[in-house]
Backbone as a chain_set.jsonl record, in Angstrom:
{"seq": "XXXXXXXXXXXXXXXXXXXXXXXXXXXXXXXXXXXXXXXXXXXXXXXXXXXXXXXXXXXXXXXXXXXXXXXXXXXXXXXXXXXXXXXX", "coords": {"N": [[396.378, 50.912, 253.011], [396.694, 47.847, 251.44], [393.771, 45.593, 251.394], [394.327, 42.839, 251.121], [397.619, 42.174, 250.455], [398.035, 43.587, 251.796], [400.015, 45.587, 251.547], [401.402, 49.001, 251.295], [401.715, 52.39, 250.742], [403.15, 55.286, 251.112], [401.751, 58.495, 250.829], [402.101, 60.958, 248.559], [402.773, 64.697, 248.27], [399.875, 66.507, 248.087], [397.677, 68.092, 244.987], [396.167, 70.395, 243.844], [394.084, 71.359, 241.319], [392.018, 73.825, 239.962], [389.894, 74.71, 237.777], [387.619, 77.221, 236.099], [385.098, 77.163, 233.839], [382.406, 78.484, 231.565], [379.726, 77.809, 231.238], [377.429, 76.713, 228.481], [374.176, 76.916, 227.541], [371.999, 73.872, 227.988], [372.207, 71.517, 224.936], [368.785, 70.717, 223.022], [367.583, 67.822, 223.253], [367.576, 64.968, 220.63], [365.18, 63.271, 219.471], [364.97, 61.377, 217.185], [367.612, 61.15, 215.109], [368.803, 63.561, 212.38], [369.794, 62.286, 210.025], [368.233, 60.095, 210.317], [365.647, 61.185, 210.289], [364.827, 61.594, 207.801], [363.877, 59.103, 206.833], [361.313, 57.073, 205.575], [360.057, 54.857, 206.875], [359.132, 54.224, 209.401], [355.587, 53.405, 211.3], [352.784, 54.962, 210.359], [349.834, 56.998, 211.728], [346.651, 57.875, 212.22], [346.019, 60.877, 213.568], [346.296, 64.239, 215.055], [348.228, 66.831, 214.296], [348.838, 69.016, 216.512], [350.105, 71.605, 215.816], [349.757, 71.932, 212.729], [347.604, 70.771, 212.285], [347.09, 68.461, 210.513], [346.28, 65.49, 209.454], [347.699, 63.06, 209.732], [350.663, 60.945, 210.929], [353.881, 59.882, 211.919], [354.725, 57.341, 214.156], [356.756, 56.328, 217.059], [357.931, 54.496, 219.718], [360.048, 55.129, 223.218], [361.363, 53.742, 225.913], [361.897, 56.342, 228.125], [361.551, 57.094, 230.74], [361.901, 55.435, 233.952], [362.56, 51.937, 234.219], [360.066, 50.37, 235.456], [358.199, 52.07, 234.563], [355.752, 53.17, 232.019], [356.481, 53.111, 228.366], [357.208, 56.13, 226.48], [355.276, 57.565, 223.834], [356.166, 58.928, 220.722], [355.201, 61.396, 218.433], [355.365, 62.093, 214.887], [353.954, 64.497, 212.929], [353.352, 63.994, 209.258], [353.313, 66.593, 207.437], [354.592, 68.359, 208.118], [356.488, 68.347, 210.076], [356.699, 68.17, 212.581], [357.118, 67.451, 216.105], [356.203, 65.969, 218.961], [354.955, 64.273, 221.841], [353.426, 62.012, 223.733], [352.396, 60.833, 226.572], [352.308, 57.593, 227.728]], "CA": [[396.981, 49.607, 252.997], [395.653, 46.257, 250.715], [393.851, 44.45, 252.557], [395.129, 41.367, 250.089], [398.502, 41.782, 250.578], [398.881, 44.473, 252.954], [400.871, 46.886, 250.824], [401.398, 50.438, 251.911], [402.558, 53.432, 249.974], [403.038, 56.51, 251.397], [400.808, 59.639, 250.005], [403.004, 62.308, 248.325], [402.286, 65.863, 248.426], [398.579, 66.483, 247.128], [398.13, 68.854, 244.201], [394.702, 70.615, 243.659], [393.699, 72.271, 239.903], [390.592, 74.037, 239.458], [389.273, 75.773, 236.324], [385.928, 77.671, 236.129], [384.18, 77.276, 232.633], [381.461, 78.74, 231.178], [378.705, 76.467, 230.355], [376.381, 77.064, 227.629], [372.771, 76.098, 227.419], [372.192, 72.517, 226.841], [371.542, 71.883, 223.891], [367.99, 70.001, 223.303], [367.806, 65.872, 223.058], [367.113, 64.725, 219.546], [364.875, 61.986, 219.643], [365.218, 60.971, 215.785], [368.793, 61.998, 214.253], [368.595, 64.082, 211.138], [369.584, 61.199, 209.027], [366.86, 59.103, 210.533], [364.219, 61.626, 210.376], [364.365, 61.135, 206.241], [363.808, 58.062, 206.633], [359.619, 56.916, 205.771], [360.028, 53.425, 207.388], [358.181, 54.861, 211.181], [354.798, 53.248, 210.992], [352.093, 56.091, 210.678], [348.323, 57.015, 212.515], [345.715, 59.513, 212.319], [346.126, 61.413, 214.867], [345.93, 65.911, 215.021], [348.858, 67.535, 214.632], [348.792, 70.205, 217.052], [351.091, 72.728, 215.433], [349.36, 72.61, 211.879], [346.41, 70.465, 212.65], [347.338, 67.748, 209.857], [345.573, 64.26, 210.367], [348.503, 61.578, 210.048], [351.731, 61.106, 211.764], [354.13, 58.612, 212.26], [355.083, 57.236, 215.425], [357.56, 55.427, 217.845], [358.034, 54.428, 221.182], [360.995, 55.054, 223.45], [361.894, 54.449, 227.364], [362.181, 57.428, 228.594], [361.975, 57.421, 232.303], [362.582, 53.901, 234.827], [361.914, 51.01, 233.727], [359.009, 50.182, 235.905], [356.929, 53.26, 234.005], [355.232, 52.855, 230.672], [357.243, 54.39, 227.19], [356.427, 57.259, 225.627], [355.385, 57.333, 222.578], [356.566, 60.093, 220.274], [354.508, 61.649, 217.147], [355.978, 63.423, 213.842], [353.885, 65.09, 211.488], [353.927, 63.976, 207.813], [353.037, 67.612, 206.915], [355.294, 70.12, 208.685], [357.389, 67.113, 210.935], [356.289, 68.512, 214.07], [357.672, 66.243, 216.813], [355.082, 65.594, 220.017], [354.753, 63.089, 222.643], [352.121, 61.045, 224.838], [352.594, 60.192, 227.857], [351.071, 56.392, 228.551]], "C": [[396.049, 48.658, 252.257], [395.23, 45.847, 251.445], [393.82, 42.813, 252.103], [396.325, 41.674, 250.669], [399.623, 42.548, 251.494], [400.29, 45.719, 252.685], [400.75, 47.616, 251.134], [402.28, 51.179, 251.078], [402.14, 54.599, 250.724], [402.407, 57.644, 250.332], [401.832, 60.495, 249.858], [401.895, 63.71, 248.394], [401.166, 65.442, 247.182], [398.575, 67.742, 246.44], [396.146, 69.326, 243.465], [394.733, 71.654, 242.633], [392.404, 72.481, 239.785], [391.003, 74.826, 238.235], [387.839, 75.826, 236.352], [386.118, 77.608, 234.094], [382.973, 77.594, 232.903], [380.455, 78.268, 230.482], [377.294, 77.24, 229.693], [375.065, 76.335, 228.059], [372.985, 74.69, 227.088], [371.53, 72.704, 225.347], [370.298, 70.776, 224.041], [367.569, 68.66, 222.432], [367.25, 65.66, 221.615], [366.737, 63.406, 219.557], [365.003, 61.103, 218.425], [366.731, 62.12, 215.084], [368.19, 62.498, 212.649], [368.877, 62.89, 210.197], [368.051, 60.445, 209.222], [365.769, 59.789, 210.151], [364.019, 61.577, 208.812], [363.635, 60.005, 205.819], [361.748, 57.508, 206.751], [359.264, 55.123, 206.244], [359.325, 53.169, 208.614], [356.668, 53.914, 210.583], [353.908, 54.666, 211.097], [350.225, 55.944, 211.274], [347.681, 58.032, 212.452], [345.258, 60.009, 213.703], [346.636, 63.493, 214.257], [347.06, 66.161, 215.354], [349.092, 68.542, 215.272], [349.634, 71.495, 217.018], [350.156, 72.931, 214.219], [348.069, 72.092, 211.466], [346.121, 69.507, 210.963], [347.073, 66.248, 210.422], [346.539, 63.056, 210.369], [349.665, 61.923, 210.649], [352.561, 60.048, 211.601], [354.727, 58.18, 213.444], [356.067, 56.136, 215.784], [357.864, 55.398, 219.021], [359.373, 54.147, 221.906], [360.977, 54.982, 224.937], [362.368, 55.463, 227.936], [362.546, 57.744, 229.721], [362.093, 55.803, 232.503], [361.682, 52.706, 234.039], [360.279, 49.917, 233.935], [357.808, 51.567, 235.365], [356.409, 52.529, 232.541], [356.291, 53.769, 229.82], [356.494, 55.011, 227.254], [356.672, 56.871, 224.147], [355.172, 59.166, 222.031], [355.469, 59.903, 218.726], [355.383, 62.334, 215.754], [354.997, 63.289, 212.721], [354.422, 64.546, 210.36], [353.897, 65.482, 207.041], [354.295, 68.633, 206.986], [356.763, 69.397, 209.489], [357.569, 68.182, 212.262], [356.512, 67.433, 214.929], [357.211, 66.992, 218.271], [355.25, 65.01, 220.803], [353.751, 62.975, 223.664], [352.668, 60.506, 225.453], [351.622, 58.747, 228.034], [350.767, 56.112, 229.688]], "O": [[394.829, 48.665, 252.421], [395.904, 45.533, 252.425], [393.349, 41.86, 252.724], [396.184, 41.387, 251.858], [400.812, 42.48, 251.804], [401.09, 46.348, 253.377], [399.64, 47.592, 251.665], [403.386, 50.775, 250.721], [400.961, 54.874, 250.947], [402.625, 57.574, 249.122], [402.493, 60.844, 250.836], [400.67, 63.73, 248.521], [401.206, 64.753, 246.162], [399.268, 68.63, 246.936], [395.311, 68.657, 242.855], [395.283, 72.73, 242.868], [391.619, 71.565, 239.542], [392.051, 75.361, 237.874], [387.038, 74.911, 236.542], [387.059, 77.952, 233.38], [382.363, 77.305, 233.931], [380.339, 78.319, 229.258], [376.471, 78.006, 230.193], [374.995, 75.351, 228.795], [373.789, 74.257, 226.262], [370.776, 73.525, 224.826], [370.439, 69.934, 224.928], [367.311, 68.584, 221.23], [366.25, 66.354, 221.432], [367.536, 62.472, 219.626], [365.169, 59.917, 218.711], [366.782, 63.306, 214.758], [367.35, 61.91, 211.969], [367.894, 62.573, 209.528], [367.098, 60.328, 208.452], [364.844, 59.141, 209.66], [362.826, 61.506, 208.516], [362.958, 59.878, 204.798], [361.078, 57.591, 207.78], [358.308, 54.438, 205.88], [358.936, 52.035, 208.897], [356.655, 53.73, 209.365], [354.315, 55.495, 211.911], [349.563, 54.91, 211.187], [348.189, 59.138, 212.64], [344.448, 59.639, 214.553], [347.206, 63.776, 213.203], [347.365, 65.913, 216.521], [349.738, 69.327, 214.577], [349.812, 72.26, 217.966], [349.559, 74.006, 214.291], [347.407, 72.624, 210.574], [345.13, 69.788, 210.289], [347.488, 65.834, 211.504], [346.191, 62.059, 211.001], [349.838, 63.104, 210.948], [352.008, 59.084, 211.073], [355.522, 59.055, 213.788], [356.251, 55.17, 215.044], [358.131, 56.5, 219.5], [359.999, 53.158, 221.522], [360.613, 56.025, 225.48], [363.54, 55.352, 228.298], [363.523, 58.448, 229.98], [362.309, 55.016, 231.582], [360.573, 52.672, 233.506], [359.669, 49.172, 233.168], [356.732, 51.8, 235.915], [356.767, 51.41, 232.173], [356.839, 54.786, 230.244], [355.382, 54.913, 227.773], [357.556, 56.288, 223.519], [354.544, 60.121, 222.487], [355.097, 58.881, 218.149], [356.116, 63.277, 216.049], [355.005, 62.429, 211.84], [355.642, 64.487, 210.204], [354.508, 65.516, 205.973], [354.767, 69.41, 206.156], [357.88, 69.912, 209.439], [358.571, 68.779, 212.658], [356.087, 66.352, 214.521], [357.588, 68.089, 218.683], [356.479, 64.982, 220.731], [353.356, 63.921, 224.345], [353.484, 59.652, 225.107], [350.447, 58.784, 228.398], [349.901, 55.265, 229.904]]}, "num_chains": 1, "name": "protein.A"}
């Protein structure tokens, strides 16, 4: 019943549909879209690639978890575009 205007409708017969699917892997989060990642506009830092051990990078920072945490800040390789992150 409303409790504005006090309306009432009777419930008709209820009607229950399942379907099972088969769920794939997720797939995994892309923090820079392929367009974007062309793009040389990122500021960059010397900092150790740890895949091919290349000294610059360029970086950006994204909220990741609640808003009361610090970002993360993400790395990519100018060499190989190895994609990293630091925890602050």
């Amino acid at each position: 019943m409303c409790a504005n205007c006090g309306y009432a409708n009777k419930a008709g017969k209820s009607v229950v549909q399942t379907t099972e699917e088969e769920l794939s892997a997720a797939a995994p989060i892309k923090v820079v879209g392929d367009k974007e990642s062309k793009l040389n506009t990122l500021p960059t830092t010397k900092i150790d690639c740890p895949k091919c051990g290349h000294d610059e990078a360029m970086w950006w920072m994204l909220q990741t978890r609640s808003g009361d945490e610090p970002p993360t800040q993400f790395y990519r390789c100018l060499k190989c575009n190895h994609t990293w992150r630091s925890y602050s």
